[in-house]
N, C-alpha and C positions, 0 to 999 in steps of 0.2 A: 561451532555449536552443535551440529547435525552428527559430527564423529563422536564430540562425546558423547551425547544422546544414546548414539547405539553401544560404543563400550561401555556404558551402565547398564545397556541390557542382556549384553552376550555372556553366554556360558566361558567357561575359563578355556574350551578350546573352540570356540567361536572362529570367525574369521570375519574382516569388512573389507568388501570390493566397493570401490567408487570411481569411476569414471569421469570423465569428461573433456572439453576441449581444452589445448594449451592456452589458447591468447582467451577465453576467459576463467585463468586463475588453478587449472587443472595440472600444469608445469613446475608449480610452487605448491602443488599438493603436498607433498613428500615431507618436509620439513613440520610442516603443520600437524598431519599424522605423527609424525614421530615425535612429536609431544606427548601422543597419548598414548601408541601402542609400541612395545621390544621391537617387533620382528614386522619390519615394512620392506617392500621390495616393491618394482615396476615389473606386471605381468604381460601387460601390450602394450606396444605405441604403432600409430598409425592414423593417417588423414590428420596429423595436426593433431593428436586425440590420445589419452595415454589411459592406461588400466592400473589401479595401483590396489597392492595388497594388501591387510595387516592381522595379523594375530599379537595375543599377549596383551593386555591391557594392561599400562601402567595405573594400578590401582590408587593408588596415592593422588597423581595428577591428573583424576578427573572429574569433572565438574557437569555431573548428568541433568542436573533438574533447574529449570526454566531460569528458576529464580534465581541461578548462579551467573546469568548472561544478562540479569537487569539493572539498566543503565537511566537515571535522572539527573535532566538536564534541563536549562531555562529556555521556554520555549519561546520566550521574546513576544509575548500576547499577554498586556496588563491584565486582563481578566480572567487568565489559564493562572495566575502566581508563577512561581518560580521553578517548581519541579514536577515534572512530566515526563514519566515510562515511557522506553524505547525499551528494543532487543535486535540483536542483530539480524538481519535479513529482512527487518523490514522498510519500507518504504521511507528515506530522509530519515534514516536510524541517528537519534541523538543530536538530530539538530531539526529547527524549522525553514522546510526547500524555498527556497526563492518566487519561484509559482504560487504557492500556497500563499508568501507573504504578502504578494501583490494584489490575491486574488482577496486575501482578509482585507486589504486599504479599501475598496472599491466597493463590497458588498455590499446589498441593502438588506436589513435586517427584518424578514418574516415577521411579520406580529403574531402570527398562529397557523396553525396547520401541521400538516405532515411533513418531515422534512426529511429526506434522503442524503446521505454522505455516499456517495457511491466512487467505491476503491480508497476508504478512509484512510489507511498508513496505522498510523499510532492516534488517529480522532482530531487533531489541532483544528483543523475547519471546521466539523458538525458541532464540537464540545464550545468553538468561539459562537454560531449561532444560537446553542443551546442557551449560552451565558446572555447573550445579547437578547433573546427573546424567549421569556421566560415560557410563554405560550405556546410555542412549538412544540412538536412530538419529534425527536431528531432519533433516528433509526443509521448504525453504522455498519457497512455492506463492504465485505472485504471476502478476496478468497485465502487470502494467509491466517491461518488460524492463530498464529503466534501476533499477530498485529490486534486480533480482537481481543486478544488476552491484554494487550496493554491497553486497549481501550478500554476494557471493566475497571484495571484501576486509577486509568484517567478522568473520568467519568463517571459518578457514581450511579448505579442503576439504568447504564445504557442498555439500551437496545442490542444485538446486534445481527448480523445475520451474516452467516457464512457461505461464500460460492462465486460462481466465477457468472458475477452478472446478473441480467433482468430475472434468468430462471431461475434465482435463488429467493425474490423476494416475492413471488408468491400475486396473490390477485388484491386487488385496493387503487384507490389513485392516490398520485400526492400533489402538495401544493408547492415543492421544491423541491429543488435537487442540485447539491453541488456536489463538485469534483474536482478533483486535480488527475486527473485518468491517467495512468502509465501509455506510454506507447511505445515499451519494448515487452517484446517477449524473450527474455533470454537476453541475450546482445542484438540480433537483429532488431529492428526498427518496425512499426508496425501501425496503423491508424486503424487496425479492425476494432482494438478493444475502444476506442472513439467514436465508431461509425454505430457499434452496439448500442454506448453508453447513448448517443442521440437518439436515433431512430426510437430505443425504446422509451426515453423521456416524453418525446413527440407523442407514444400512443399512453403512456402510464401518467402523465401529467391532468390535471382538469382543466379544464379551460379554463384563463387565464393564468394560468400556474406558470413558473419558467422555472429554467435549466441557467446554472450562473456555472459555468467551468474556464478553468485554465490551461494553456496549452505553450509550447515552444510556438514562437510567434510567425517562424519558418516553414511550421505544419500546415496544411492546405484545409483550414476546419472551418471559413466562410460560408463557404458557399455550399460544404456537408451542411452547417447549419440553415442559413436559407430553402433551403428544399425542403425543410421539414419540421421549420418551424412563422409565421405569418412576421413577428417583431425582431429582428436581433440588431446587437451592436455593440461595437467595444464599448468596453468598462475603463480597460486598463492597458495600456501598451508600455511596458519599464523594460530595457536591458534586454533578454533574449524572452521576456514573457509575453503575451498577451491575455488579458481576460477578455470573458464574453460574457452577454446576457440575451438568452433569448425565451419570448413568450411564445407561451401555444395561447391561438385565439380560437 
């Protein structure tokens, strides 16, 4: 999506470098450019790592603007209906993750307040809260900008807020906050964007408010949660998920 994007914006002797590692998907670059531009070649390789070139845009076969990459599909939640915007690159593109569904069986549903979706994807969790309690204020917090864009049209008149975390959403408390967190950055493996997503729930929550997220059941998120929050406990244990639920007292 990101190659055509820029072959609709280059001049006719433009040029697009893109980079990246082999083992994630930079080795099968070549084939995929050359759907869209004549003249592709491989300028480095090195450390596992390849540099590829292109000029020439095949004008005919390109596909620049958002709306040519939008995919609906049945997000499998009676109260979403049946078709629900995705785009590629975002978070459980075109289908509803596993985590998320586990974490939709077990929720309790906020009767009112402010409710945070932090790291939303394409909205399936805030937009099921929304529906479920009409009385909430459900606010969707993502840093992929293309993910908030499927959330306006999943959603109508949501919120949203763009950035990578606490410093995006500004000064307020809320009365909730769910998530389904990523813990990759990249391909490597990572619990910092978890340790953020807590800690800052702990200070940005009100008393009695709580934090409901989901996680690989494998991940060490207990006892992060204990430390920093007075109530917690599973919700949900299915398959490789867990849910949690914990309050600030």
């Amino acid at each position: 999506m990101l190659v055509h994007a820029a072959a609709g914006l280059m001049d006719a002797g433009g040029r697009l470098l893109l980079y990246g590692a082999k083992d994630e998907g930079a080795g099968s670059a070549g084939g995929r450019i050359e759907e869209v531009f004549q003249e592709v070649r491989t300028e480095a390789t090195g450390r596992r790592c390849r540099l590829w070139s292109a000029q020439t845009p095949r004008r005919g076969m390109i596909r620049p603007v958002l709306d040519d990459w939008r995919v609906e599909f049945d997000p499998e939640v009676r109260e979403l209906g049946t078709s629900w915007v995705s785009y590629p690159g975002v978070f459980a593109h075109g289908r509803l993750d596993g985590g998320t569904s586990l974490l939709l069986g077990v929720l309790p549903a906020p009767r009112e307040g402010r409710v945070l979706d932090f790291g939303c994807g394409h909205g399936v969790l805030g937009a099921a809260v929304a529906t479920s309690s009409p009385g909430a204020q459900v606010s969707f917090l993502d840093v992929d900008a293309v993910a908030l864009e499927a959330v306006k049209q999943n959603v109508q008149g949501a919120r949203t807020l763009l950035g990578d975390g606490w410093s995006a959403v500004g000064e307020g408390s809320w009365d909730v906050v769910v998530s389904n967190p990523p813990w990759h950055t990249g391909k490597p493996e990572t619990l910092q964007v978890v340790k953020d997503l807590v800690q800052g729930a702990a200070c940005n929550l009100v008393a009695g408010g709580w934090l409901a997220l989901v996680t690989q059941r494998r991940l060490s998120v207990g006892p992060l949660l204990a430390e920093n929050f007075g109530e917690v406990k599973t919700m949900g244990d299915e398959g490789a998920w867990r849910a949690w639920h914990a309050v600030r007292r």
